[in-house]
N, C-alpha and C positions, 0 to 999 in steps of 0.2 A: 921697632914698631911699638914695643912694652913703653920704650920712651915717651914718645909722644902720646900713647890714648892716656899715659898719666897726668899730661898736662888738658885735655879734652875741658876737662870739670870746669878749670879756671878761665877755659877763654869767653864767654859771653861777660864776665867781668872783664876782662883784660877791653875789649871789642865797647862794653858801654864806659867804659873809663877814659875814653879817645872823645875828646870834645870835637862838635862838629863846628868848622869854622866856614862861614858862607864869604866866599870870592867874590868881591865886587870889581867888576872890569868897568873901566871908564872915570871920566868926573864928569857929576852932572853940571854941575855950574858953566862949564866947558861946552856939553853937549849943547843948554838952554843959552847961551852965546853963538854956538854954530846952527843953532835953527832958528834963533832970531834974524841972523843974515841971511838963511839959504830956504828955508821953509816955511815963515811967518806970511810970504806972501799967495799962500794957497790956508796955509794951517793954524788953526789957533793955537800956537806954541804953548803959553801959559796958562795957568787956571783962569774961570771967569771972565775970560776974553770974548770978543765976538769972533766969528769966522768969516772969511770972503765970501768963501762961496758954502753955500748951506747944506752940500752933496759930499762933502769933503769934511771926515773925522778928525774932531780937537786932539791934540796930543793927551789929553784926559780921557778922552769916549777911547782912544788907543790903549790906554797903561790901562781901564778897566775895563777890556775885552777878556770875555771868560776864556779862562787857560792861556791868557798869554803870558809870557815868560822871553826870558832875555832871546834865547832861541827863536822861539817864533819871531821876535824882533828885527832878528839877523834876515831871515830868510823873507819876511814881511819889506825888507828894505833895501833886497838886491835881487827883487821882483821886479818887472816891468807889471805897471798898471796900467789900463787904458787912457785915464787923464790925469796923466802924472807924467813927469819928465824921468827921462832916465839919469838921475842922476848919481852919480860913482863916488862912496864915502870914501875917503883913505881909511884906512882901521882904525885912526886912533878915533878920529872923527865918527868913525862908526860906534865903536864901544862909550863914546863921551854921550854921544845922542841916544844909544840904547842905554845908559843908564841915568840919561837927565826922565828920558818918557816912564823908565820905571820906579823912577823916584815921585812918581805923580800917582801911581797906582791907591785907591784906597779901597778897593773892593779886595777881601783877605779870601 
C-alpha cells in the first residue's frame, strides 16, 4: 500500500500527459455518395441546396441540432419516423452517413 500512495503525487501528470485522440468512424465522402442515392429524394443532402419537401430537415438543419452527436445520429436513424421510410443502413453505410452529416456541423 506504502507503494502505491508514493506514486499518488505523479498521476494527474502521468493522466494529463495521455493525449486525447478523437475516433472518427465512417468516411464522409462515402456517406455524402450514399445519401445522394438513397436520401436526396426526401433530404437536402448538401449545403445550400433546396429541399423537396419543406417539412423535412436539410442534412445541415440535422449536424446543427443542439446536442447532437454521432450518437444521437445512430439512434435518430434506426428510428421509425411517421414520414419516413424504414430504411435499414448496413453499418458501414451507417457510420459513412453519420459522419458525412457531421462533417456539415458548424454550430460548436
Amino acid at each position: 500500500m506504502a507503494r502505491i500512495l508514493k506514486f499518488l503525487p505523479a498521476l494527474p501528470l502521468l493522466l494529463t500527459s495521455v493525449p486525447a485522440v478523437a475516433v472518427e468512424l465512417g468516411n464522409a465522402a462515402a456517406g455524402l455518395e450514399y445519401a445522394q442515392k438513397v436520401c436526396a429524394d426526401c433530404h437536402a443532402v448538401e449545403p445550400d441546396t433546396a429541399m423537396l419537401f419543406s417539412q423535412v430537415p436539410s442534412f445541415q438543419e440535422v449536424a446543427d441540432t443542439t446536442g447532437m452527436t454521432p450518437r444521437a445520429l445512430v439512434v435518430w436513424l434506426t428510428t421509425s419516423h411517421p414520414n419516413m421510410p424504414d430504411i435499414i443502413l448496413a453499418p458501414d453505410d451507417m457510420d459513412n452517413v453519420v459522419a458525412y452529416i457531421m462533417s456539415l456541423r458548424t454550430k460548436k
